[in-house]
ZAFIZA-159247 format. One record per residue (C-alpha): residue number from 0; x, y, z; residue in one letter. Coordinates in Angstrom, 1 decimal. Layout:
N
 num      x      y      z residuo
 NUM      X      Y      Z       A
...
end
This chain:
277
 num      x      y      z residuo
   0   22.4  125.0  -59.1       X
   1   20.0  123.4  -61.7       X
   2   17.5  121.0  -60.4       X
   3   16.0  118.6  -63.1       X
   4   12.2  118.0  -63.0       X
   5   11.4  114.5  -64.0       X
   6    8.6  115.2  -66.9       X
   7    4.9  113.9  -66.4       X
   8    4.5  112.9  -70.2       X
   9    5.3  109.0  -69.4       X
  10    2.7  109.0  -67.0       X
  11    0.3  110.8  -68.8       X
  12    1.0  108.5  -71.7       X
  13    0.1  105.6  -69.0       X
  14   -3.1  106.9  -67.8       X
  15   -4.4  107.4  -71.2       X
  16   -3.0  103.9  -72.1       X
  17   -5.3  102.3  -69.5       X
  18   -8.4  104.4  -69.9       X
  19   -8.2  103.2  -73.5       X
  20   -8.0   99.7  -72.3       X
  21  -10.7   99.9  -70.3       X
  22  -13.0  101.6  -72.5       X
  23  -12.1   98.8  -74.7       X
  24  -12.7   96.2  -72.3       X
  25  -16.1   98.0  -71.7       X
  26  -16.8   98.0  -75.4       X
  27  -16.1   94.5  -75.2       X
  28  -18.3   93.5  -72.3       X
  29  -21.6   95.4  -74.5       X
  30  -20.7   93.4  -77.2       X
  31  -19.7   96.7  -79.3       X
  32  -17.7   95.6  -82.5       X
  33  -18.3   98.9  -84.9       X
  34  -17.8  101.8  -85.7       X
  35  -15.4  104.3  -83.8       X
  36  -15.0  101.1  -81.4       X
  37  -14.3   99.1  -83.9       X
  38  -11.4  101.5  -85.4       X
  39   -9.6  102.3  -81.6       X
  40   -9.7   98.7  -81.0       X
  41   -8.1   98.0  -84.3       X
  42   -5.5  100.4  -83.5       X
  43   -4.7   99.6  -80.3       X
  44   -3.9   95.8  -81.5       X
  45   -1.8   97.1  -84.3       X
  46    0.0   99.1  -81.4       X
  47    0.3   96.4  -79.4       X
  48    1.6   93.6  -81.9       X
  49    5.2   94.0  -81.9       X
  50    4.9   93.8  -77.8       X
  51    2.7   90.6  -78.0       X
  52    4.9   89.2  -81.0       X
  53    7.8   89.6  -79.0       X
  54    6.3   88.4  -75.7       X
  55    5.5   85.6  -77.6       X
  56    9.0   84.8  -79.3       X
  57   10.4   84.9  -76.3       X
  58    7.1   82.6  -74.1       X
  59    7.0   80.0  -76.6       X
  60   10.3   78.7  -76.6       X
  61    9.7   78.0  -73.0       X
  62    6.4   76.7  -73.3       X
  63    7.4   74.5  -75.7       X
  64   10.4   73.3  -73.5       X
  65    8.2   72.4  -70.7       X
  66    5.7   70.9  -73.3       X
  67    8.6   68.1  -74.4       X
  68    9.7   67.9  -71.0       X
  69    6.0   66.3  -69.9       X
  70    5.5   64.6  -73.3       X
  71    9.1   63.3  -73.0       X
  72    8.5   61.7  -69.6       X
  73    4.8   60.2  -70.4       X
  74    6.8   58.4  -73.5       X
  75    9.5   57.0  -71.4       X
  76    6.7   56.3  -68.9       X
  77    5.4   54.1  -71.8       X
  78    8.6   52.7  -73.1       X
  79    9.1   51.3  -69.5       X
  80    5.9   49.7  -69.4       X
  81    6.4   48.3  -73.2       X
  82    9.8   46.8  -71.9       X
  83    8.7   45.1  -68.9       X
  84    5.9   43.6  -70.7       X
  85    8.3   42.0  -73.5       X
  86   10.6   41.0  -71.0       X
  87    7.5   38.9  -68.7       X
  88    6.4   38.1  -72.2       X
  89   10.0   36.5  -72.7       X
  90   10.1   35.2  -69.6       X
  91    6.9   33.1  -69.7       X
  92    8.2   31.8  -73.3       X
  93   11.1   30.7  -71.3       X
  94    9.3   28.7  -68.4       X
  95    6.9   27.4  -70.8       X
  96   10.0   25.8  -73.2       X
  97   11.7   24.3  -69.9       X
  98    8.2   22.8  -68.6       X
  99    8.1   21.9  -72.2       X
 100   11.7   20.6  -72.3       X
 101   11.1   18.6  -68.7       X
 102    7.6   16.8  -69.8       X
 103    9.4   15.3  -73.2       X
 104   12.3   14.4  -70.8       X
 105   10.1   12.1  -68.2       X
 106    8.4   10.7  -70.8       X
 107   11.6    9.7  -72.8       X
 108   12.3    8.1  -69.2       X
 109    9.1    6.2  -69.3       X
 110   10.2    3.4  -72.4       X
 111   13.9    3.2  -71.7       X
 112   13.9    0.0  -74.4       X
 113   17.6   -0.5  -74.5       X
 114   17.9   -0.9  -70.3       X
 115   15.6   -4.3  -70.7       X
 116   14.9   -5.5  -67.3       X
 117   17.7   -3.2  -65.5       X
 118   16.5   -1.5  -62.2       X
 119   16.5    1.9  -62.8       X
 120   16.6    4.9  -60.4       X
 121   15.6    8.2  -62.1       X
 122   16.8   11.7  -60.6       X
 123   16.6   15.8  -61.5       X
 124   19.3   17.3  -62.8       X
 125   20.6   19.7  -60.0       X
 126   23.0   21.4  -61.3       X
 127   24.3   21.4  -65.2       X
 128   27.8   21.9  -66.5       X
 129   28.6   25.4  -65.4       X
 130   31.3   26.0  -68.4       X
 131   32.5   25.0  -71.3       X
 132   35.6   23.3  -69.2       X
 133   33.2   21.4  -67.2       X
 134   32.1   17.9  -67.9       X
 135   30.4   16.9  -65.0       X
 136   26.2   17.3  -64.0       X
 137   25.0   16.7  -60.3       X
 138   21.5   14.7  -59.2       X
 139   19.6   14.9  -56.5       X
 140   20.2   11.0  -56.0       X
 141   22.2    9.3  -53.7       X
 142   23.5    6.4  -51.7       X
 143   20.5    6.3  -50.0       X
 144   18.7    5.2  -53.3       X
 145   20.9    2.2  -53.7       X
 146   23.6    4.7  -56.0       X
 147   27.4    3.6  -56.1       X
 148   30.2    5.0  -58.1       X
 149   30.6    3.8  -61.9       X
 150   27.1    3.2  -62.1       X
 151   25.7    4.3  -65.9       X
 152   23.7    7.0  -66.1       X
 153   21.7    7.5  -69.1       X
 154   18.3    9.7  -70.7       X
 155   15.4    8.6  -73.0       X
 156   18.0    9.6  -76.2       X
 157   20.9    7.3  -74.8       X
 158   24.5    7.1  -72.2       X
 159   25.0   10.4  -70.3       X
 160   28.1    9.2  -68.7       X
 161   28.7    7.4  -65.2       X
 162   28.5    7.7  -61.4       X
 163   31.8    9.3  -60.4       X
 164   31.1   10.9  -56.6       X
 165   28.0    9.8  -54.8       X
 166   26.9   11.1  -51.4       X
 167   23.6   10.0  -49.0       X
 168   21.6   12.3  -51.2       X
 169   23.5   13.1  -53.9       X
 170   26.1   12.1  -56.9       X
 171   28.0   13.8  -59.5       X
 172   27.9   12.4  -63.3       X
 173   31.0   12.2  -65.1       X
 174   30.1   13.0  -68.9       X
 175   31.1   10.9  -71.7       X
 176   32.6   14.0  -73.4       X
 177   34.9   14.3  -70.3       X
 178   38.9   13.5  -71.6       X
 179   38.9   11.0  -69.2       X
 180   35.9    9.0  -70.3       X
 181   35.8    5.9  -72.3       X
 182   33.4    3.0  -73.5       X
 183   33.6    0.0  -75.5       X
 184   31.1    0.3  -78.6       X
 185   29.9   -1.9  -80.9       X
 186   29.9   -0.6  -84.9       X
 187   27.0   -1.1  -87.3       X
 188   26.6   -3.0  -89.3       X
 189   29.6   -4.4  -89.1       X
 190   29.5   -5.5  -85.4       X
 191   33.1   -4.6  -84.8       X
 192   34.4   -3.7  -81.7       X
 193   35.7   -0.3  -80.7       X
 194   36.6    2.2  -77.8       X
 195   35.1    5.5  -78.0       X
 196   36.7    8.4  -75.7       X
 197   35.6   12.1  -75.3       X
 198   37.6   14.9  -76.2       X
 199   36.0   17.9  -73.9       X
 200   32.6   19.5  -74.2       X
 201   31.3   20.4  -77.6       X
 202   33.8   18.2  -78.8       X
 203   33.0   14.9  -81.1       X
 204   34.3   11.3  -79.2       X
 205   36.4    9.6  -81.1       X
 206   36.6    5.6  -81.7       X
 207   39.9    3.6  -81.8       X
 208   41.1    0.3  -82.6       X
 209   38.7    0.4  -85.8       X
 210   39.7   -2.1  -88.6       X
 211   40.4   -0.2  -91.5       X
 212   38.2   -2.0  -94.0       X
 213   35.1   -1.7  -91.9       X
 214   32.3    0.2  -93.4       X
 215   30.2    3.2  -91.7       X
 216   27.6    5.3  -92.8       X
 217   27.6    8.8  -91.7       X
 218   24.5    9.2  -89.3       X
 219   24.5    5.3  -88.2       X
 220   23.9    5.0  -84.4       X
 221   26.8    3.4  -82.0       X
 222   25.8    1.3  -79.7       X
 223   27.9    0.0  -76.1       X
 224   29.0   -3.0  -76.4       X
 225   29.0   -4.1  -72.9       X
 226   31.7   -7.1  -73.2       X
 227   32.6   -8.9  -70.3       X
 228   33.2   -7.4  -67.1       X
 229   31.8   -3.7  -68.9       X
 230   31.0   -0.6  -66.8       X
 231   27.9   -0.7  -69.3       X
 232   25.1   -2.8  -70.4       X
 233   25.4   -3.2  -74.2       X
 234   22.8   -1.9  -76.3       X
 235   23.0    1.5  -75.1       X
 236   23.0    4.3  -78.1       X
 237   26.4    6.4  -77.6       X
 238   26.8    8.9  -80.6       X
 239   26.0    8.8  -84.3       X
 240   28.7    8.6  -87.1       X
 241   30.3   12.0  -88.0       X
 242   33.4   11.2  -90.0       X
 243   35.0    7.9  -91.0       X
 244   38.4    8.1  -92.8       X
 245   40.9    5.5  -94.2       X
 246   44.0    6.9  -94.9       X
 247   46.2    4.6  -97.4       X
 248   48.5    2.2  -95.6       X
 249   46.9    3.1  -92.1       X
 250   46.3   -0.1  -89.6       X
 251   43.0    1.5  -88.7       X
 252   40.2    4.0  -89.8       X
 253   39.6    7.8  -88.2       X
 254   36.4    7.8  -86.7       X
 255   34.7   10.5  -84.9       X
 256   31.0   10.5  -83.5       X
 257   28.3   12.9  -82.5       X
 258   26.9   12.3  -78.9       X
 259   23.2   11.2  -78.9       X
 260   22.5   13.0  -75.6       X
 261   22.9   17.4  -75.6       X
 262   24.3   17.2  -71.4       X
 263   23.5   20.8  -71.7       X
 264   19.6   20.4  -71.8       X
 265   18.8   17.5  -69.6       X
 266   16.3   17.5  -66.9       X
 267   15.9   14.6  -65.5       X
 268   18.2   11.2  -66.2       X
 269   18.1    7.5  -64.8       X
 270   20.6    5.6  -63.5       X
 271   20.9    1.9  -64.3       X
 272   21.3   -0.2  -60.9       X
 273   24.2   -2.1  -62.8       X
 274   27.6   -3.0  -61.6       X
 275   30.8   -4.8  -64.1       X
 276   30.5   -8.3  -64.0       X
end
């Protein structure tokens, strides 16, 4: 039977392969760059180019993987950081409106010019209205401060509604944009005598029992007109004209008005120490 003898060519074909690489290497090291040096290193590179260009196709994908990999984390790294600081820069916008907001609110407070001599019991608004459903705001004011129900509550712009629950330390305020919510107002310049009633939240009050021929300019304030035996002082500003329409033939004119007081940005309110007479 034949036996096959594995030739020694390839590894002859090695050895020379890495004696010429370290002659090379050797030449190198001296600092030789010329002549015959010069030419075998010249060839060996041309030899070896299709194996580096290769090793290199095939490296560089991969090293430039890894490369976006590292420069893709230190930008998301950075985007985090950007993002955290807009939303503290946000943040201290925010705080510094409310403290804003809450300073203009106390010293509305301060000249209340339409309570006169009225006692007056100011609180913090606890808790606003939580929906658009809800007309209602709690204080941290109570019984114990001399509070009872259907007293008016009111802020530096005008009426914010009345007392409707009170507890020892605190009492929930019934807006004046609540359905249920009416008060007798006085019309300017005419000085006739109306009821206005909410219709919801975000809605406009309206005004009945308006004489058709009486005159109103869109933007004039509306006063209360605290008649005899009122759940309100008179005097107290309650919205601001928004429409005024006389329909021919109608026994009394379409009003609508625009609240003086935004119930969705209070921060503090006063309650007038008043009770019907």
């Amino acid at each position: 039977m034949a036996v096959y003898r594995r030739t020694a060519r390839p590894r002859l074909l090695l050895v020379l392969l890495v004696l010429t690489s370290a002659i090379l290497v050797s030449a190198d090291i001296r600092g030789g760059g010329g002549g015959w040096v010069g030419t075998i290193r010249g060839g060996a590179r041309d030899a070896f180019a299709p194996v580096q260009s290769a090793v290199s196709d095939v490296v560089s994908p991969v090293s430039d993987f890894f490369n976006g990999v590292f420069q893709y984390r230190s930008l998301e790294h950075q985007n985090a950081l950007l993002r955290q600081q807009v939303a503290q820069d946000q943040a201290n916008q925010v705080g510094a409106s409310d403290a804003q907001r809450e300073r203009q609110d106390l010293l509305d407070l301060l000249n209340l010019s339409f309570a006169g001599d009225i006692p007056t019991v100011a609180a913090r608004v606890l808790a606003g209205p939580e929906s658009n459903f809800q007309a209602s705001i709690v204080i941290d004011r109570g019984s114990d401060d001399g509070l009872v129900k259907n007293m008016p509550v009111v802020s530096g712009s005008g009426l914010v509604g009345r007392l409707e629950q009170v507890s020892r330390h605190q009492a929930t305020v019934l807006l004046l944009t609540d359905p249920g919510f009416n008060v007798g107002v006085r019309l300017s310049p005419s000085g006739d005598i109306g009821v206005a009633s909410g219709q919801g939240p975000g809605q406009p009050l309206t005004v009945d029992l308006v004489d058709p021929s009486t005159k109103l300019d869109p933007g004039a304030v509306i006063v209360s007109s605290g008649l005899q035996g009122s759940t309100y002082p008179p005097g107290i500003p309650i919205g601001r004209v928004r429409t005024a329409v006389t329909t021919p033939g109608a026994v009394r004119e379409s009003v609508t008005l625009n609240p003086v007081v935004d119930s969705r940005r209070l921060a503090f309110v006063k309650v007038l120490l008043w009770s019907a007479r």
